[in-house]
C-alpha positions as a Python dict, from the first residue, in 0.01 Angstrom:
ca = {
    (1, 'X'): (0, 0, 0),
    (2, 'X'): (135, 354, -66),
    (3, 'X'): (304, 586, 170),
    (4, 'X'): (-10, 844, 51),
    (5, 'X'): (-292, 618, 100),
    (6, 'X'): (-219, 473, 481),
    (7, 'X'): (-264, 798, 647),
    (8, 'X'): (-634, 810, 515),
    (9, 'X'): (-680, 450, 555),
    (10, 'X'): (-568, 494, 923),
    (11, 'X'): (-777, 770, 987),
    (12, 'X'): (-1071, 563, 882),
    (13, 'X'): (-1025, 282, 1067),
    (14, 'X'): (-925, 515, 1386),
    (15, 'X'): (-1298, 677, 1347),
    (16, 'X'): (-1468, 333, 1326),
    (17, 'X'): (-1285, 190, 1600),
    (18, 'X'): (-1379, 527, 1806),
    (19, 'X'): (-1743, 487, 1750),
    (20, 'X'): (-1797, 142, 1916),
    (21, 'X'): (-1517, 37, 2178),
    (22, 'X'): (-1678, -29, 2488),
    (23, 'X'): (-1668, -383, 2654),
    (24, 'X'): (-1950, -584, 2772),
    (25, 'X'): (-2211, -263, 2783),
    (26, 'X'): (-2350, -105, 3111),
    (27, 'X'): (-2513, -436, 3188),
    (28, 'X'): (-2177, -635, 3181),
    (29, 'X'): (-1980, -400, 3391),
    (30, 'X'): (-2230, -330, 3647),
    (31, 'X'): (-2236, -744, 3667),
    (32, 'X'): (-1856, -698, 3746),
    (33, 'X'): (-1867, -429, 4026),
    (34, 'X'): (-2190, -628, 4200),
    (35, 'X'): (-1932, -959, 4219),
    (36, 'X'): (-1688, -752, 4312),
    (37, 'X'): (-1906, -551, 4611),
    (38, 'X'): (-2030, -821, 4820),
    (39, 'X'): (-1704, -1065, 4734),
    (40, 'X'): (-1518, -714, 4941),
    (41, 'X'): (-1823, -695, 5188),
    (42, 'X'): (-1696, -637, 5545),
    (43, 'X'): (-1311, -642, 5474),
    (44, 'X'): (-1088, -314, 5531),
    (45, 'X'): (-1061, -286, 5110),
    (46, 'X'): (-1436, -233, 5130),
    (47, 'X'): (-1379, 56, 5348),
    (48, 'X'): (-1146, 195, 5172),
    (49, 'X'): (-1403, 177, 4860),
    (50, 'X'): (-1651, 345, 5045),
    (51, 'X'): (-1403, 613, 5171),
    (52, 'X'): (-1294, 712, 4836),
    (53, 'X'): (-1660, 661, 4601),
    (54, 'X'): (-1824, 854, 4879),
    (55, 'X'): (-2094, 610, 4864),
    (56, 'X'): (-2103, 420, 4529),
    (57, 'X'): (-2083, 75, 4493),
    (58, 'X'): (-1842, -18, 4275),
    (59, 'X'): (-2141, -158, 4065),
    (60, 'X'): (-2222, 190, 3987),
    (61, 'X'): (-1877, 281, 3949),
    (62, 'X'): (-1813, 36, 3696),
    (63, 'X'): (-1925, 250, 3408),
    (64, 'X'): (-1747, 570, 3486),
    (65, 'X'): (-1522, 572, 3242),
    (66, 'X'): (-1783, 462, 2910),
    (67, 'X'): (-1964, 765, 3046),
    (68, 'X'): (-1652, 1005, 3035),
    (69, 'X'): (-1653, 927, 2664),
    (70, 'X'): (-1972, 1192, 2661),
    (71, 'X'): (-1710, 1443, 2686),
    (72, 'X'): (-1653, 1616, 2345),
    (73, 'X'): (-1318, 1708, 2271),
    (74, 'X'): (-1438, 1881, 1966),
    (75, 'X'): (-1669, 2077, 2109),
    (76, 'X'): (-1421, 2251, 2410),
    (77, 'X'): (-1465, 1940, 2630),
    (78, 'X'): (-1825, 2026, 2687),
    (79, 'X'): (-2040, 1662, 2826),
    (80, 'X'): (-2272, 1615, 2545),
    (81, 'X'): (-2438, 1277, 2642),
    (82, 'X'): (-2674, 1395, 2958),
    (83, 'X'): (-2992, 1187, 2926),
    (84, 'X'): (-2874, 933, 2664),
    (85, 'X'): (-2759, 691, 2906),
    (86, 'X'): (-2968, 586, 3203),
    (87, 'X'): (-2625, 452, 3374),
    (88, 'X'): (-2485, 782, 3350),
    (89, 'X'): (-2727, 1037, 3517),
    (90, 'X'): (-2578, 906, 3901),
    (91, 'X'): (-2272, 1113, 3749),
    (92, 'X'): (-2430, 1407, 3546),
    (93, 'X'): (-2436, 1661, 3811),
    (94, 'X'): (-2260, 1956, 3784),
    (95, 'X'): (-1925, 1832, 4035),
    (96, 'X'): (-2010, 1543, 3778),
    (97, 'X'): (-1953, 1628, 3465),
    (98, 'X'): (-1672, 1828, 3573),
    (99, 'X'): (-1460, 1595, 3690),
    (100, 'X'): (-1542, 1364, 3384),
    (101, 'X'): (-1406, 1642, 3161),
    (102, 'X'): (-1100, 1765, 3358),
    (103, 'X'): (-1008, 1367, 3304),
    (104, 'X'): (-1092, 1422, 2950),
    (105, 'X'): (-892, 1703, 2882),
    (106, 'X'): (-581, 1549, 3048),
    (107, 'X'): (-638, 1204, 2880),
    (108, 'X'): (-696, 1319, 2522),
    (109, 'X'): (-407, 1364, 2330),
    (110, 'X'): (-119, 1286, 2582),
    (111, 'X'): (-72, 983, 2400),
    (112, 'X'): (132, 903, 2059),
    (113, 'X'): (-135, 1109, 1866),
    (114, 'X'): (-200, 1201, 1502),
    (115, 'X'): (-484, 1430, 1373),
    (116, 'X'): (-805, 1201, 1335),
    (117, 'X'): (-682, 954, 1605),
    (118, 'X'): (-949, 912, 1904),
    (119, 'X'): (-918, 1053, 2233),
    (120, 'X'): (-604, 868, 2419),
    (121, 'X'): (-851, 770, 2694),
    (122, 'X'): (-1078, 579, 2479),
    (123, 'X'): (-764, 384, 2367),
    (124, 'X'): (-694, 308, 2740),
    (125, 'X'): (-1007, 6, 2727),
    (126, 'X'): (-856, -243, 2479),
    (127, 'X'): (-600, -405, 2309),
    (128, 'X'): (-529, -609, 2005),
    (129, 'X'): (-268, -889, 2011),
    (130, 'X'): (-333, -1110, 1777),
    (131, 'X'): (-513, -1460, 1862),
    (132, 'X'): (-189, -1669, 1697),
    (133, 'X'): (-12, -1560, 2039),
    (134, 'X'): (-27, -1774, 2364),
    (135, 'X'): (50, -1519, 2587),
    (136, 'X'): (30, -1088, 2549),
    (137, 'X'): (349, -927, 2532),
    (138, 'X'): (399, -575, 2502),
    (139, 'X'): (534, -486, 2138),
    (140, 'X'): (352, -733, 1937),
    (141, 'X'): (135, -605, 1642),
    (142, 'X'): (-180, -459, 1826),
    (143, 'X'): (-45, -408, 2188),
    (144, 'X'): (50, -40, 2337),
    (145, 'X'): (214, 94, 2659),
    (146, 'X'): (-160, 277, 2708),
    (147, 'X'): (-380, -17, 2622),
    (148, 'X'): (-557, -207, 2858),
    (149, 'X'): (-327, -415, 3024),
    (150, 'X'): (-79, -90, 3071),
    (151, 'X'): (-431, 132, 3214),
    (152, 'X'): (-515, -155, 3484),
    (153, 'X'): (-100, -158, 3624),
    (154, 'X'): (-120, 235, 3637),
    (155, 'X'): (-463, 243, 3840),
    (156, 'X'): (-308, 24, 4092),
    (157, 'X'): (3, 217, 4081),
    (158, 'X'): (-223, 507, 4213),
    (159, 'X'): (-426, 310, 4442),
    (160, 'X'): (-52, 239, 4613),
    (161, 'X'): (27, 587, 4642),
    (162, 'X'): (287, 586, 4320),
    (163, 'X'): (226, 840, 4067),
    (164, 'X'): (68, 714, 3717),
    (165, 'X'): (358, 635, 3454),
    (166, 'X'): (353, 845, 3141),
    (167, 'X'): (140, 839, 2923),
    (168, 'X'): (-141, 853, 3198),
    (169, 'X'): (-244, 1156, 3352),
    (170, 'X'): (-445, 1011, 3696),
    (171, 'X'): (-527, 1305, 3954),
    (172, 'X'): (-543, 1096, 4256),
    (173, 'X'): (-723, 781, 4386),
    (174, 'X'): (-1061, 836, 4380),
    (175, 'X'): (-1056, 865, 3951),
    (176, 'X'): (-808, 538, 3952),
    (177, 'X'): (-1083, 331, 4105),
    (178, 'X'): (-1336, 476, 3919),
    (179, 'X'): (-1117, 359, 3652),
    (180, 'X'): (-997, 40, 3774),
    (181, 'X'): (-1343, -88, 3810),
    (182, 'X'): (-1428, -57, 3423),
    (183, 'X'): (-1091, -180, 3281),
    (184, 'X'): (-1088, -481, 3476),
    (185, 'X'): (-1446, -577, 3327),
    (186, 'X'): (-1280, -445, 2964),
    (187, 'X'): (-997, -670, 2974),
    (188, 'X'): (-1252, -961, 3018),
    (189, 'X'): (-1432, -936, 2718),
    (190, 'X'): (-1238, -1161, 2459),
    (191, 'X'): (-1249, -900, 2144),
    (192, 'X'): (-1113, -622, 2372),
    (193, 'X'): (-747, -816, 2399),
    (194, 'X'): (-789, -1066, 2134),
    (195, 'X'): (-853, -989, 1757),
    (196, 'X'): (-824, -1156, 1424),
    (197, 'X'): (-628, -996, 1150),
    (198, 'X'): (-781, -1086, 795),
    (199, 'X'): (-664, -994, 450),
    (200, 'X'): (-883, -845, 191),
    (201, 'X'): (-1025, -1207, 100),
    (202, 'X'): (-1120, -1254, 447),
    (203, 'X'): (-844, -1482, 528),
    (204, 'X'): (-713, -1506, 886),
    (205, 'X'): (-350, -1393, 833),
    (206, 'X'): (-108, -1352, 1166),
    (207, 'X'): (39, -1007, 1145),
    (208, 'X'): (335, -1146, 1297),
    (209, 'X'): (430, -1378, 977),
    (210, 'X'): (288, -1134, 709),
    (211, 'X'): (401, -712, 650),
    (212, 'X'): (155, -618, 860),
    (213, 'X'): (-98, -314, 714),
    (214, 'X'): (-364, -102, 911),
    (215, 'X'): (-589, -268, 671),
    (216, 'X'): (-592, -574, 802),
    (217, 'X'): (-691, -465, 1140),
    (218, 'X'): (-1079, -583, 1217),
    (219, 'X'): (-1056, -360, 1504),
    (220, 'X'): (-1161, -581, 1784),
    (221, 'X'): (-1446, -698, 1578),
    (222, 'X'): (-1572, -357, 1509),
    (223, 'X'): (-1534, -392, 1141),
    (224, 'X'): (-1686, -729, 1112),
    (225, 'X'): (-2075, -727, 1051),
    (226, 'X'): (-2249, -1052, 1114),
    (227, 'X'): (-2494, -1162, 898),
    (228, 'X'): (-2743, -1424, 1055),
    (229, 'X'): (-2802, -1737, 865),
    (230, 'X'): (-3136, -1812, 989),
    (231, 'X'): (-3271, -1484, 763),
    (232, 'X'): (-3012, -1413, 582),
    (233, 'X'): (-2994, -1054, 719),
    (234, 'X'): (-2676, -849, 795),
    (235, 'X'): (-2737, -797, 1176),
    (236, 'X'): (-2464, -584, 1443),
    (237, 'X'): (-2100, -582, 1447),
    (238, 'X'): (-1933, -886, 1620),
    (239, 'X'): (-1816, -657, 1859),
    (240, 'X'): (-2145, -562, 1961),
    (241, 'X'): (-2232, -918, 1928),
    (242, 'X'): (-2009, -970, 2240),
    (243, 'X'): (-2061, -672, 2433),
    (244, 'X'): (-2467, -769, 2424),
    (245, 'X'): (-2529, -963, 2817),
    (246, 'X'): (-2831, -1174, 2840),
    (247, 'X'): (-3071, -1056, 3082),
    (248, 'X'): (-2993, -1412, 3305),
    (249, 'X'): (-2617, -1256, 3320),
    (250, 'X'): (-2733, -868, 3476),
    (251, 'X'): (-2600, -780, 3788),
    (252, 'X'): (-2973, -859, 3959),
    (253, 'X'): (-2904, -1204, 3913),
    (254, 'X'): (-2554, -1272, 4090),
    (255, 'X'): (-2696, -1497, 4345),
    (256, 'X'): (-2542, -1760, 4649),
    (257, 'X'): (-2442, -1952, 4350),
    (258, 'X'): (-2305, -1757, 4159),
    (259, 'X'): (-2098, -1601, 4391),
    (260, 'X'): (-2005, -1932, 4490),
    (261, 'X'): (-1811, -1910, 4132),
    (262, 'X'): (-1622, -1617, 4230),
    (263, 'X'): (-1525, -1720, 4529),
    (264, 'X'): (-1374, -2030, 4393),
    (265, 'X'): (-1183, -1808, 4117),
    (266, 'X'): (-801, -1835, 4232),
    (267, 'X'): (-616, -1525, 4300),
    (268, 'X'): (-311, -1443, 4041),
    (269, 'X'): (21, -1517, 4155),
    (270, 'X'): (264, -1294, 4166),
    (271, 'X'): (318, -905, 4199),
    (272, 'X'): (-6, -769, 4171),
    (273, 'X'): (180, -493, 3901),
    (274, 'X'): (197, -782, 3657),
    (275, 'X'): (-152, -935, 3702),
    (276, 'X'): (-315, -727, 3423),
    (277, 'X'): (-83, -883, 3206),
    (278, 'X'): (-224, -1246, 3278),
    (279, 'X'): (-574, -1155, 3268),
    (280, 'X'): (-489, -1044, 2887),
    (281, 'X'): (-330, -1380, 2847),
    (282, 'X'): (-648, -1592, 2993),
    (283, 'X'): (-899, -1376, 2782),
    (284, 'X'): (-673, -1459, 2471),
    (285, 'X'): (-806, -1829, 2504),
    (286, 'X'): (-1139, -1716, 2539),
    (287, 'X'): (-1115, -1463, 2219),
    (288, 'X'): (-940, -1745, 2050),
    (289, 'X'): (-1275, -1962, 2116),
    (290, 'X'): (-1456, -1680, 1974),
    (291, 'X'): (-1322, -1679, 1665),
    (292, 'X'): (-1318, -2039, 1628),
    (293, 'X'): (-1428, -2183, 1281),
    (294, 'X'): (-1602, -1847, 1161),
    (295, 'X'): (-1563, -1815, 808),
    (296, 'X'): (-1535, -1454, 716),
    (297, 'X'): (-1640, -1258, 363),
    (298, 'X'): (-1406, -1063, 192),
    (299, 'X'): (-1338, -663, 236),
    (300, 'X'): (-1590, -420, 95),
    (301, 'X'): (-1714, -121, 175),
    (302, 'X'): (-1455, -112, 486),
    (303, 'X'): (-1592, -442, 665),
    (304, 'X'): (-1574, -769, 624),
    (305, 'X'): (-1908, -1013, 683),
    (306, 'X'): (-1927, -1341, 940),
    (307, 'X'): (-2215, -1533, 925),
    (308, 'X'): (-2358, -1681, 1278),
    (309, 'X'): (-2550, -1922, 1342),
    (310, 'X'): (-2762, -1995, 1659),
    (311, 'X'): (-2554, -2235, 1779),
    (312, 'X'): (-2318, -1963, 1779),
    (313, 'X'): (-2519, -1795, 1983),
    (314, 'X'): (-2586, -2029, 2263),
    (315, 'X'): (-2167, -2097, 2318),
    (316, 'X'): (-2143, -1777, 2376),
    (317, 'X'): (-2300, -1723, 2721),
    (318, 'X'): (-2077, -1968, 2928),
    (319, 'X'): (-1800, -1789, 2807),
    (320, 'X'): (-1953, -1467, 2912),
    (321, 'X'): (-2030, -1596, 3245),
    (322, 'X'): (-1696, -1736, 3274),
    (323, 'X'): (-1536, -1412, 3184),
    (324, 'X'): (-1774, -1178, 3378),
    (325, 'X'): (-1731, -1436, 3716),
    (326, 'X'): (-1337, -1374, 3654),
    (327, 'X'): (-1368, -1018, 3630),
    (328, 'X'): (-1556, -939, 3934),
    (329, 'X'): (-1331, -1176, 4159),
    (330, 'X'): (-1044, -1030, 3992),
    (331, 'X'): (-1134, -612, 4101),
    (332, 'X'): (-1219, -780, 4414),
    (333, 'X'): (-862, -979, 4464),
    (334, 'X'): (-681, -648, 4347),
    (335, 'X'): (-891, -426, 4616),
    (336, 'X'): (-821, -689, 4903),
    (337, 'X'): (-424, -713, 4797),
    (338, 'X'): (-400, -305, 4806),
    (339, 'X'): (-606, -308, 5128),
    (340, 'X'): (-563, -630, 5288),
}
């Protein structure tokens, strides 16, 4: 591809990919910050949680930083979402939406950034190593030192009184468990760490192995429509597909049982800097199982096609359960390790 065609071609995909990158959905995260509450019920992290979220649950808290992304930088910072998102109004007072945009405004281009790239803060929820990897590793095709897995180490960095490594501009503790309690649900949903690279043909290509181009990025499924085979109709992205939570999975539903789950969810070993790092490499089996067997269309129009089926369908909610279980036990384990 030409030297005069990639910027355009990367601006493109940059604007998709900004358009549709959260993980899971309100529903999802607020099922991760209910685990999470009553797994920290009655410890000393619990009151520290209370201390600092002057009364939220971390179930509330969860979606803090989707709802920061109301914040326009094109339009001087101003909070254009109030009323659009039900899950939002608990923050769209004036104290508010004033500390979502002063988080904004230091989070927005303090990144590597390039006319037409998103905000650097949206860029903090995700990242895109490549499913032919066993394990994330910073540097591979995809992977960033303000993705995901670098976002969760510098939240707990904050949360243990060090000050946030550059890029990230974090004002104290409060906004890095605000934080903290969304990324840890984003780096549980398998397209937010592992994506498929496909050629123009649709073929799965490992950008490892091949000259990698920006075309060949699906953006974490955000450039794949599905098309279902029972009607033959083109449906939502596959990103959306996997953001979408069942009603049986919403936070109203984590019962004895369920909790049960979380409980038995073993806590990561080693240095709790490093955990976020093997989360990413336990969701990359799960994203790998995601992409299993689909059969993709080739490029047009910007996206490729994937058709599902309803069997499809129906694997999909263990893994969500799975993943959602994991992510609540694991804010939980990281609260209890900071404030034992």
């Amino acid at each position: 591809m030409s030297r005069q065609v990639r910027p355009v071609l990367v601006a493109l995909i940059a604007a998709l990919y900004a358009s549709a990158t959260s993980a899971w959905g309100p529903d999802g995260h607020h099922t991760v910050g209910a685990i999470a509450d009553r797994l920290v019920a009655g410890t000393h992290a619990q009151a520290q949680v209370d201390a600092l979220l002057g009364g939220l649950t971390l179930e509330q808290a969860a979606v803090w930083a989707d709802c920061a992304k109301g914040v326009d930088p094109g339009k001087d910072f101003a909070y254009t979402s109030a009323g659009r998102y039900p899950e939002c109004a608990i923050f769209e007072t004036a104290a508010g939406e004033a500390g979502m945009i002063d988080f904004v405004r230091r989070n927005d281009s303090n990144c590597p950034h390039a006319p037409g790239d998103p905000s650097c803060h949206t860029q903090y929820h995700y990242t895109d190593e490549a499913i032919e990897r066993r394990r994330y590793h910073l540097g591979d095709v995809g992977t960033r030192n303000f993705d995901v897995v670098a976002a969760i180490s510098a939240t707990i960095q904050v949360l243990r009184g060090e000050p946030a490594p550059a890029p990230f501009d974090i004002k104290d503790k409060r906004e890095a468990l605000l934080l903290l309690s969304h990324y840890v649900g984003d780096i549980t949903q398998p397209l937010h760490v592992g994506a498929v690279y496909l050629d123009a043909c649709g073929r799965v290509v490992d950008p490892a192995a091949v000259p990698f181009e920006p075309l060949m990025d699906t953006q974490g499924g955000n450039r794949i429509a599905t098309i279902r085979v029972a009607t033959n109709h083109r449906s939502e992205l596959l990103h959306a597909t996997w953001d979408d939570i069942p009603e049986a999975l919403h936070a109203n539903h984590v019962d004895a049982a369920w909790l049960a789950l979380a409980r038995a969810e073993p806590a990561t070993r080693g240095d709790i800097a490093g955990w976020s790092t093997e989360w990413a490499g336990t969701t990359l089996a799960q994203a790998r199982l995601a992409f299993k067997d689909l059969q993709f269309g080739p490029l047009a129009n910007g996206q490729w096609t994937v058709p599902l089926t309803g069997r499809y369908d129906d694997s999909m909610e263990p893994i969500k359960k799975r993943q959602l279980t994991a992510g609540g036990a694991r804010l939980a384990h990281t609260l209890m390790a900071i404030w034992p």
